[in-house]
C-alpha positions as CSV (number, residue, x, y, z in Angstrom):
1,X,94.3,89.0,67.7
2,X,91.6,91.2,69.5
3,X,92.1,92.4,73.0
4,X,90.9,90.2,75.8
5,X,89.8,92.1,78.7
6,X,87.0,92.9,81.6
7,X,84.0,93.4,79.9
8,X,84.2,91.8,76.6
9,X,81.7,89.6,74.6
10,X,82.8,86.2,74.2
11,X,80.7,83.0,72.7
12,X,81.0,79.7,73.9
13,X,79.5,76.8,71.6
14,X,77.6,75.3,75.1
15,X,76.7,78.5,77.1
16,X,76.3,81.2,74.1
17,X,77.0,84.8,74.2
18,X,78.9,86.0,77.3
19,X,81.0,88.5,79.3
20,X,84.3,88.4,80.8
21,X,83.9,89.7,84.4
22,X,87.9,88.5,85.0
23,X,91.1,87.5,83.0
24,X,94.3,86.5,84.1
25,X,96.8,86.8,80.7
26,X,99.7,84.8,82.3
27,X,97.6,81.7,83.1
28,X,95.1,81.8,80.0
29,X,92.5,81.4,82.4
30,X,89.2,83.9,82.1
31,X,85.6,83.8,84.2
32,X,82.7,84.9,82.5
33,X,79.1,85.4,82.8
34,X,76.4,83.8,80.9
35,X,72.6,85.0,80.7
36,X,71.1,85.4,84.0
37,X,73.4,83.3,85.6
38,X,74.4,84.7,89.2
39,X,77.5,82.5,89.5
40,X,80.5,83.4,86.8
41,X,82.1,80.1,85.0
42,X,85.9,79.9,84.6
43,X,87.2,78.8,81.2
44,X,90.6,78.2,80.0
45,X,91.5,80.3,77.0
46,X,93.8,77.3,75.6
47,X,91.3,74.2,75.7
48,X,87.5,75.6,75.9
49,X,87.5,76.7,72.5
50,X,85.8,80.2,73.5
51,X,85.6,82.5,70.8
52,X,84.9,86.4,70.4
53,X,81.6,87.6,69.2
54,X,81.7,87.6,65.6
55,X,83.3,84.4,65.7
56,X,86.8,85.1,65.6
57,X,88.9,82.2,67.8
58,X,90.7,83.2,70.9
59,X,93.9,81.4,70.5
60,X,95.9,82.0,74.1
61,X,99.1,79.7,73.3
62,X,99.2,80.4,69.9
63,X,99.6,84.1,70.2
64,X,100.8,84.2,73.8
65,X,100.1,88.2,75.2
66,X,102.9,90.2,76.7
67,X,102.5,89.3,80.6
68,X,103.7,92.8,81.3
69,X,103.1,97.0,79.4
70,X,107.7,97.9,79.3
71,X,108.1,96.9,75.5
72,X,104.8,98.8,74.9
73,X,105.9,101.4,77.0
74,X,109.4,101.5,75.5
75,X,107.9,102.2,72.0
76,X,105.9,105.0,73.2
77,X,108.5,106.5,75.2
78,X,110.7,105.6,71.7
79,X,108.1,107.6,69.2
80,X,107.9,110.9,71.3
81,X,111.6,111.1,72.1
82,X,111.0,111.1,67.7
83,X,108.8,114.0,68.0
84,X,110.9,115.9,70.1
85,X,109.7,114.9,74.1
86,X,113.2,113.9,74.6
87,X,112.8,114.8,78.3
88,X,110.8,111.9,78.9
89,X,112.2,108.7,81.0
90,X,111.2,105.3,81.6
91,X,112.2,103.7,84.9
92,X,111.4,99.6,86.0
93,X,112.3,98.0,88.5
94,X,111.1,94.6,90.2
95,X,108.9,94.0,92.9
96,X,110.4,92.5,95.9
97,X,109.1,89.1,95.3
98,X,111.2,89.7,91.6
99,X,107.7,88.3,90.2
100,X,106.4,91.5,88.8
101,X,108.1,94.9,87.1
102,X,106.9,97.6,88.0
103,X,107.3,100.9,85.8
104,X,107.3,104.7,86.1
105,X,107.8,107.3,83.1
106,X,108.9,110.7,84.4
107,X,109.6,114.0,82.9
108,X,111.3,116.9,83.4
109,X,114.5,116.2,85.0
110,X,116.5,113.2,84.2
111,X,117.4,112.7,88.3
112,X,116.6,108.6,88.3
113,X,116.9,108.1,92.2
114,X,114.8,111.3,93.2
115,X,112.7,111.5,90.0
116,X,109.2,113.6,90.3
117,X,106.1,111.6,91.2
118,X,102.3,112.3,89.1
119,X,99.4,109.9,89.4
120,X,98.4,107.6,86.8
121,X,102.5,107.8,85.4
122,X,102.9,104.7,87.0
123,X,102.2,100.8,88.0
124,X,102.8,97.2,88.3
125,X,103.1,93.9,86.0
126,X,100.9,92.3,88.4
127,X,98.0,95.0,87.8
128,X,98.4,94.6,83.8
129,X,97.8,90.7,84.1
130,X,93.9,90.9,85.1
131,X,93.6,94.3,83.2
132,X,96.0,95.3,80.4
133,X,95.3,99.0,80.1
134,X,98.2,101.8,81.5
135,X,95.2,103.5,82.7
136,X,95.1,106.5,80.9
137,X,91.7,105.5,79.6
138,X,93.7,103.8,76.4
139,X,92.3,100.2,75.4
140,X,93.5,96.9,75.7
141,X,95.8,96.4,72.6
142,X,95.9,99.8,71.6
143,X,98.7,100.9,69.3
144,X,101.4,103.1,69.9
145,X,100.1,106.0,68.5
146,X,96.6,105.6,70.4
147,X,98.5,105.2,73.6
148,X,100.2,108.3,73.0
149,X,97.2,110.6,72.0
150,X,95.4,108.6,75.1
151,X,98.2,110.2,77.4
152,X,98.5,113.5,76.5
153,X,94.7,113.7,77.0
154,X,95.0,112.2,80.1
155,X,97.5,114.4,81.5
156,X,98.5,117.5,78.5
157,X,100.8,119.3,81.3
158,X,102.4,116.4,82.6
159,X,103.4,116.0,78.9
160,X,104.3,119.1,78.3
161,X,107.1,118.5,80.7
162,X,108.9,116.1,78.7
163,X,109.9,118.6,75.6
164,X,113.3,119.5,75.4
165,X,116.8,117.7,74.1
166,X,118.3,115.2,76.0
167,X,120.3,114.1,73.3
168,X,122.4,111.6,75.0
169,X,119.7,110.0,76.6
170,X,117.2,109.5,73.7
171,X,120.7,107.8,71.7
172,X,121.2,105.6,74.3
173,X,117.3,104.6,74.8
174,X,117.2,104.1,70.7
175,X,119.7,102.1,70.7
176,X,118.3,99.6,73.3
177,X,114.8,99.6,71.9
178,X,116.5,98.7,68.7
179,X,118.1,95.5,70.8
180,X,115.2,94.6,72.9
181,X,111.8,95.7,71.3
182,X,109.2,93.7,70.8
183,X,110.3,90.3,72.9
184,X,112.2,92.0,76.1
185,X,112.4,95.1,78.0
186,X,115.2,96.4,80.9
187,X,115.1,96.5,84.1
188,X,117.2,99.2,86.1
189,X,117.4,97.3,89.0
190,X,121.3,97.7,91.2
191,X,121.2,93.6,92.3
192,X,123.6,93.1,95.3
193,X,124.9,89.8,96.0
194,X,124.4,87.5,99.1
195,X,127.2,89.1,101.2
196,X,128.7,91.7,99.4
197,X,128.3,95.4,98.1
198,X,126.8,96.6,94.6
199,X,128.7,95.8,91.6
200,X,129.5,98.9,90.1
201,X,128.0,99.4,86.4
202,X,127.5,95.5,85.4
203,X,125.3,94.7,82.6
204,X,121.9,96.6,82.6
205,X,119.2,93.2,83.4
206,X,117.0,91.9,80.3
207,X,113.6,90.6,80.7
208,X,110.9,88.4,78.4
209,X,107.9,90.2,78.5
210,X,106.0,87.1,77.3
211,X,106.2,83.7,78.2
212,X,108.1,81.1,76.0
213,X,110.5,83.8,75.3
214,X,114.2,82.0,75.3
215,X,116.5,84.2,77.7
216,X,118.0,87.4,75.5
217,X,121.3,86.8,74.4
218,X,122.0,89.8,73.0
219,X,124.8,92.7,73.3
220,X,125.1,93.7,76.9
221,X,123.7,96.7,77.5
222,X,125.0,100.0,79.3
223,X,123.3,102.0,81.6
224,X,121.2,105.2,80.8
225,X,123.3,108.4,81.0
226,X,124.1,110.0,84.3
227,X,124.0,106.6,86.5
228,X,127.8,107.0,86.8
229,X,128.4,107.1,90.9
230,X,125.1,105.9,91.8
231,X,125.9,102.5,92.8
232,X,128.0,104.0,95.7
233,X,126.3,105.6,98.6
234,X,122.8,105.2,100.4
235,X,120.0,105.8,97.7
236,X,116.3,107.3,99.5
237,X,113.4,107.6,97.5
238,X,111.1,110.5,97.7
239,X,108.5,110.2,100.3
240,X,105.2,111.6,100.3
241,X,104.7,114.6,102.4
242,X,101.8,113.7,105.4
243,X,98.7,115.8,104.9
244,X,97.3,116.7,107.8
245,X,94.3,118.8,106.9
246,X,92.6,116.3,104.5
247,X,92.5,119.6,101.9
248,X,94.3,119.2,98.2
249,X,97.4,121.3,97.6
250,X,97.7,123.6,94.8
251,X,100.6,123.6,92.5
């Protein structure tokens, strides 16, 4: 199935050739513009039998989209650990409301609760359901391979961090891709019970990425290497320095 996304040309059989100005992939619901038509015109992707520009269907339930980028993610992160970016680390995590994941790939050092920051490395579930692009100028649907070449020419040096061995690491993230990929993806979330502490090391938490996914019910999973100790003491995360000047720093 072609990518649906922000800016492409749909045809509907009362309204003609169109463009999507808006789509939400969890709901299947789209607006789109038609002619010289100031007001857009929502159509559901299931029942108004719109279709792409040469033709081709757009069949929502029968081909439902992953509602969020980790098992895309987990298969790029997957093929350069392959070619030898083993320093390279994939971290999600849910929003607060436990609707959304967010995720954040890292390089350099594998430090999970004070890992390094770098724009454009990072974002949301939420973001991906109304435009499913990592934003590194790849294409909706693109393939792992053209969402690797897309990053490194979005950021070569932030890249160039991630080579090195981390041989322990790239086992253990093999080993889960080979569980998980393509219907699920982890989430390294510590969940603490309604009045108690964390629950040191329990089973790392499995998601759908799509809906009508059954719940996994596969092999438990083990946390990546050096979490040991972590779910004992007060965890901060990095905060942004203030910038009182308004002037960019260098370095």
């Amino acid at each position: 199935m072609k990518a649906v996304a922000p800016g492409t040309v749909i045809f509907h059989r009362h309204r003609g050739y169109g463009v999507i100005t808006h789509v939400n992939l969890l709901t299947g619901w789209i607006s789109a513009r038609f002619g010289n038509e100031a007001r857009t015109l929502d159509l559901n992707l299931s029942n108004d039998e719109v279709q792409h520009a040469d033709g081709e269907p757009i069949l929502f339930r029968r081909t439902p989209p992953d509602r969020m980028p980790h098992a895309r993610l987990m298969a790029v992160v997957r093929a350069l650990h392959q070619a030898g970016y083993q320093k390279l680390y994939l971290y999600s995590w849910p929003k607060p409301s436990g609707l959304h994941w967010r995720w954040h790939l890292f390089t350099g050092q594998r430090n999970w609760m004070q890992r390094s920051w770098r724009e454009g490395w990072y974002g949301s579930g939420a973001e991906y359901n109304n435009n499913p692009v990592l934003g590194w100028g790849d294409l909706p649907g693109a393939s792992t391979d053209e969402l690797i070449h897309a990053l490194a020419k979005f950021d070569p040096q932030g890249l160039a961090q991630a080579l090195g061995r981390d041989e322990d690491h790239t086992a253990w993230f093999a080993d889960v891709c080979d569980l998980l990929l393509p219907g699920y993806m982890y989430s390294l979330n510590m969940e603490r019970p309604s009045g108690g502490g964390l629950i040191e090391a329990p089973p790392v938490p499995v998601v759908p990425v799509r809906a009508g996914v059954k719940p996994y019910a596969g092999p438990d999973i083990g946390w990546p290497p050096g979490w040991a100790g972590l779910w004992t003491g007060r965890h901060v995360m990095p905060a942004r320095r203030i910038k009182l000047t308004g002037e960019p720093e260098l370095g």
